[in-house]
C-alpha positions in Angstrom: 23.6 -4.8 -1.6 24.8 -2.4 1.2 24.6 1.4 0.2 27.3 2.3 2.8 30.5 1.2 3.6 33.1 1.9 6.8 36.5 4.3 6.1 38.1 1.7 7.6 37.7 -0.8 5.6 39.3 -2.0 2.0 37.0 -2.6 -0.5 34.8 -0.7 -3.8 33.2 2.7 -3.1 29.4 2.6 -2.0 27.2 2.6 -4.3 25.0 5.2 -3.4 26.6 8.6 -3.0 23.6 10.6 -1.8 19.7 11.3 -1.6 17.9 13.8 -3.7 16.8 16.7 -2.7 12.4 17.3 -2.3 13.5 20.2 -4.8 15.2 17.8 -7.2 12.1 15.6 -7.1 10.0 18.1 -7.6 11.8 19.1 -10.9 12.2 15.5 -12.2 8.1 15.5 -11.9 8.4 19.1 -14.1 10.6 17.6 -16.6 9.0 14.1 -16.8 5.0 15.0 -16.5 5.4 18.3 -18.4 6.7 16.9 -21.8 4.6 13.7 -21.8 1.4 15.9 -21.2 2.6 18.2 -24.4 2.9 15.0 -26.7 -0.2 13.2 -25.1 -1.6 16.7 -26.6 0.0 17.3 -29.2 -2.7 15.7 -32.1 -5.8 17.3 -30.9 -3.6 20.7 -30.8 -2.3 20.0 -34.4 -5.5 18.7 -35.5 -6.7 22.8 -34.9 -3.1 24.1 -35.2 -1.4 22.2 -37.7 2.7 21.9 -37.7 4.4 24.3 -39.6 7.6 23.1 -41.7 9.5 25.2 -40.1 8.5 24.0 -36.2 8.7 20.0 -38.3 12.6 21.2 -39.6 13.3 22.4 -36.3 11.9 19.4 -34.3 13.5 16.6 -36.4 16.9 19.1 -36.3 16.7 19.3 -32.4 16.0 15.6 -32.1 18.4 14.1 -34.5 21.6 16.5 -32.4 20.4 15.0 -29.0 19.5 11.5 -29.7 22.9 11.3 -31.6 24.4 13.0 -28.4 22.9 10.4 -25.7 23.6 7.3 -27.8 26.9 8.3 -29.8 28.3 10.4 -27.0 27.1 9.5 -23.6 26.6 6.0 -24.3 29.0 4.3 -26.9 31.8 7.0 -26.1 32.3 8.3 -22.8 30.2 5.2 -20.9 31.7 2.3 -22.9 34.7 4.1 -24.5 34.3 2.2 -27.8 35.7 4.8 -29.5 38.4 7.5 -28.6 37.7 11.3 -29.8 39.5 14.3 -30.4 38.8 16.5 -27.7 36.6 18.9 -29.7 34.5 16.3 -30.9 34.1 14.5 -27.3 32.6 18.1 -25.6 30.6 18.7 -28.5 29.0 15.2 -28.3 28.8 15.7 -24.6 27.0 19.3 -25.1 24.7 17.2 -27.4 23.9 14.5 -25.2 23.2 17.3 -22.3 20.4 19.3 -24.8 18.5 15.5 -24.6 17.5 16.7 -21.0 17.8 13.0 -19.7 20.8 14.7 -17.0 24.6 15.9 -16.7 26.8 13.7 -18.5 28.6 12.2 -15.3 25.2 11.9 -13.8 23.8 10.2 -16.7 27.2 7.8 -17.2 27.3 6.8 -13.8 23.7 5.2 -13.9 24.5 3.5 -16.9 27.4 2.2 -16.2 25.8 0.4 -12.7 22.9 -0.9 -15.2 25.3 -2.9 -17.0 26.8 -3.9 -13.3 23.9 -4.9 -12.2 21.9 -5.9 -14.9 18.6 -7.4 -14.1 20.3 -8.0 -10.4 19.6 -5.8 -6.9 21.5 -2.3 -7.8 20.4 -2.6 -11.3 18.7 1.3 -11.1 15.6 1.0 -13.6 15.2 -2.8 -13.8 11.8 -3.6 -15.3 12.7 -7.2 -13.4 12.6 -5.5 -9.6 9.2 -6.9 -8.1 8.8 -10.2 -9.8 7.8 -12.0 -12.7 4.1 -11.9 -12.5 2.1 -9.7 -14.5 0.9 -7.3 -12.2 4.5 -6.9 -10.7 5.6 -6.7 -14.4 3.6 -3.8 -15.3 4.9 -2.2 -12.2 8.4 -2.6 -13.4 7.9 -1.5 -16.5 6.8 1.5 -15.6 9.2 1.7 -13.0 12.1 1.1 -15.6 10.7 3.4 -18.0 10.7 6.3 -15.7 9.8 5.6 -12.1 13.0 5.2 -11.3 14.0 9.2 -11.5 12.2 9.3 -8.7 14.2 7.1 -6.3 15.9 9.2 -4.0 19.1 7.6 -4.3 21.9 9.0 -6.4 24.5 6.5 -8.2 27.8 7.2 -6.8 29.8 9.1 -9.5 33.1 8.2 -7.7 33.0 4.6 -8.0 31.2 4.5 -11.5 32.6 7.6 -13.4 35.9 8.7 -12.1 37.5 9.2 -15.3 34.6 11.9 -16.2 34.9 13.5 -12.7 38.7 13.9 -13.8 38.0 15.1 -16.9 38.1 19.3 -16.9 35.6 19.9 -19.9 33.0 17.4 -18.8 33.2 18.8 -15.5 32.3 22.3 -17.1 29.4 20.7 -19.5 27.9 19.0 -16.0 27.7 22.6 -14.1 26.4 23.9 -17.7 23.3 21.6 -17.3 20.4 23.9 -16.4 21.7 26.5 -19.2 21.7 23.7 -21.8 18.0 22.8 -20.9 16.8 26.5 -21.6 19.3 26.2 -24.9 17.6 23.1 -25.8 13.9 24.4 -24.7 13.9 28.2 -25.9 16.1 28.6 -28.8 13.4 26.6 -31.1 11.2 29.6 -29.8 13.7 32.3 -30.5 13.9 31.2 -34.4 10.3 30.6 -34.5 9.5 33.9 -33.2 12.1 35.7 -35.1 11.5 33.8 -38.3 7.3 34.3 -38.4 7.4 37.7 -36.1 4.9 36.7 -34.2 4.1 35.2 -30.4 2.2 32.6 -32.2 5.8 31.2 -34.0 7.2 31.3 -31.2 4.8 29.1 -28.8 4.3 27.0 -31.7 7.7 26.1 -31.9 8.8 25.9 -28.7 5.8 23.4 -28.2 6.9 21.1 -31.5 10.6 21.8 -31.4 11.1 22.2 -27.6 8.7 20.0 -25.8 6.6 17.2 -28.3 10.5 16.9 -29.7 12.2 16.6 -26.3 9.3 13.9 -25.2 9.0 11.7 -27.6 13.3 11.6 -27.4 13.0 11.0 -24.1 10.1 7.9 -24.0 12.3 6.3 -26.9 15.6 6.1 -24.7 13.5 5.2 -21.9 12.0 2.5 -23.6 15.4 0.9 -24.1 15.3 0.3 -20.3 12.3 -1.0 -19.9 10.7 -2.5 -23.6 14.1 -3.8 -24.3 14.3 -5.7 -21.6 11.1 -7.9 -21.6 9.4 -8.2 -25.1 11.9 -8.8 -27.9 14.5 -11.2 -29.4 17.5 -12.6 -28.0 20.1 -14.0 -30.4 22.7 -13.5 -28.3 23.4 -15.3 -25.0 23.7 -12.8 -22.1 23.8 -12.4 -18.4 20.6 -10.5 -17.8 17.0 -10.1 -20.0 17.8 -7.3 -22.6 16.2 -7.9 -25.9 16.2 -6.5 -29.8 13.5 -4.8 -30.1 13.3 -3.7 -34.3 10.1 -1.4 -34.2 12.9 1.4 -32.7 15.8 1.1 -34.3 15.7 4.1 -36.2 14.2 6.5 -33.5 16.5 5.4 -30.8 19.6 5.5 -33.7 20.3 1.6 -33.2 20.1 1.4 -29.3 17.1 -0.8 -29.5 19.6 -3.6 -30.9 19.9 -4.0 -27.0 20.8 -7.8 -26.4 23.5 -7.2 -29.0 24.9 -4.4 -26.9 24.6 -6.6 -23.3 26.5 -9.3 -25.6 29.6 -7.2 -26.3 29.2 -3.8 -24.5 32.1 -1.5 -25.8 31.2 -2.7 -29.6 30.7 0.4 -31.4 28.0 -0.9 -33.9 24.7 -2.6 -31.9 23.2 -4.1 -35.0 25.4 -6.4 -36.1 22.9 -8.7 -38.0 21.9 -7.9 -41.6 19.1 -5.9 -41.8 19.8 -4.4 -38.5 19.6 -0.4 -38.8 21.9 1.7 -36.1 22.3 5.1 -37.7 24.8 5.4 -34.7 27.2 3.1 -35.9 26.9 5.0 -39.2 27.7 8.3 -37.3 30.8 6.7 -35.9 32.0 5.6 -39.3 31.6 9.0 -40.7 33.3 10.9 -37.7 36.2 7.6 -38.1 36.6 8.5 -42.3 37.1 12.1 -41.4 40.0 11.6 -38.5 37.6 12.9 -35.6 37.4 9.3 -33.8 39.8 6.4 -34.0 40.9 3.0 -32.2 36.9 2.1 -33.0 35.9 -1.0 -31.0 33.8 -2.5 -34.1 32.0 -5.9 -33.8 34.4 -9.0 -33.6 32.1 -11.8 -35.8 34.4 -14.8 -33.9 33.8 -13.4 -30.9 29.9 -12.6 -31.6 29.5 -16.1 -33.5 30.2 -17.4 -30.2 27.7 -15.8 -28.2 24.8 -17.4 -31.0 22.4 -18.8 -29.0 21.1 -20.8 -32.2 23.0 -22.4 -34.7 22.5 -19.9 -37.6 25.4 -17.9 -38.1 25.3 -17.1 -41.7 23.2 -13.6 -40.8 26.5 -12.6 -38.7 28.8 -13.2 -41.6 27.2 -11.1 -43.8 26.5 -8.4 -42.0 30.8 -8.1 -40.4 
């Protein structure tokens, strides 16, 4: 597909809005090699170390606030809208989803929104599909789904995919507040740690748990959603692309690993929507619906789902609507 288009022409926006900057690279490379090399440490450390409850409270806090703001914020809210917020709650879950350090919410919307475009299909940006169907071309996608593709120099054009963010004042102010919500997310695990034991030692300690073991292994688990949940899984769903359910994380990526459910019927608000299925998302949602903070809740249809059965059991369905 063509990444430019003439003025003078009708017709949809280009795709592509720009190139990234050798700086920008060079960042993405700090951000993505920096906190995989503190988890790939992170046992032989401990094993000397050890984790402190205190770093392990503040970890599991940190994690728990951004996964729930990438998955119930940027993803089933402001990319999908299947659910409308009061305004407070939507910057808070945007200012959640930002402390994930996977991008600015428009940023991170935009891409999302062309992967479900383009699933699978040229423009699709982290396909694990992109160089073939044999295994060595496989394992190159993969890794090029999971996080290669930060590295492609091409940014998604936020105009075409995201123009109701870019119009939106407060998410416009929580994009420019990126860079200060990455040193909120990073240091303030050191501040408490340091302030708590009042030493130097609490503080590296917990900024290398809570800050950057915590922010790695979040950011692996969402990754994997791209590429795992797209090539080894189940499908009980008929869909226009590859995406699988993938069980093994459906608690650490809050129910996003229910993927072919959420290809099946985008904007539902719940992703496992077959008994058994865990999505402490969907759970979030119902709390935030019970206490007036979210409403007009796109939950599962089960005639509409039954439908998209790609075998003839329906009975899980039924019991889980």
């Amino acid at each position: 597909m063509s990444t430019s288009v003439s003025t003078a022409l009708p017709g949809p926006k280009p795709m592509i809005e720009a190139t990234q900057s050798r700086a920008a690279i060079a960042m993405l490379w700090v951000f993505v090699v920096g906190p995989f090399l503190a988890l790939f440490a992170a046992i032989p450390i401990a094993w000397g170390w050890g984790l402190s409850p205190l770093d392990a409270a503040m970890a599991v806090t940190g994690y728990v606030i951004a996964v729930a703001g990438v998955t119930v914020g940027f993803h089933r809210h402001l990319t999908h809208g299947s659910f409308k917020a009061r305004r407070p709650l939507r910057l808070a879950l945007a200012v959640a989803g930002s402390l994930a350090v996977e991008g600015p919410p428009t940023e991170w919307v935009a891409d999302h929104r062309r992967h479900h475009a383009f699933t699978d299909r040229e423009g699709d940006p982290h396909s694990p599909w992109r160089y073939g169907t044999g295994v060595r071309a496989l394992a190159k996608g993969l890794w090029y789904a999971h996080c290669g593709w930060f590295f492609n120099p091409e940014v998604t054009n936020k105009s075409r995919f995201a123009p109701d963010l870019l119009a939106d004042r407060g998410i416009r102010i929580v994009d420019r507040l990126f860079l200060p919500l990455i040193a909120l997310s990073l240091l303030t695990p050191a501040l408490i740690g340091g302030l708590v034991t009042g030493t130097w030692a609490g503080a590296l300690s917990a900024f290398f748990w809570a800050g950057l073991v915590r922010m790695a292994l979040l950011h692996h688990v969402t990754w994997s959603v791209n590429s795992i949940c797209h090539v080894v899984g189940e499908r009980p769903f008929d869909s226009k692309d590859r995406a699988t359910n993938f069980w093994p994380l459906a608690i650490l990526s809050f129910g996003e690993s229910w993927h072919n459910s959420h290809h099946a019927d985008p904007t539902g608000a719940r992703h496992g929507v077959l008994r058994g299925q865990i999505d402490p998302a969907a759970r979030l949602i119902r709390i935030f619906e019970k206490l007036g903070w979210v409403y007009d809740v796109r939950w599962p249809d089960p005639v509409r789902l039954t439908a998209k059965r790609n075998d003839s059991s329906t009975a899980a369905l039924r019991k889980a609507a």
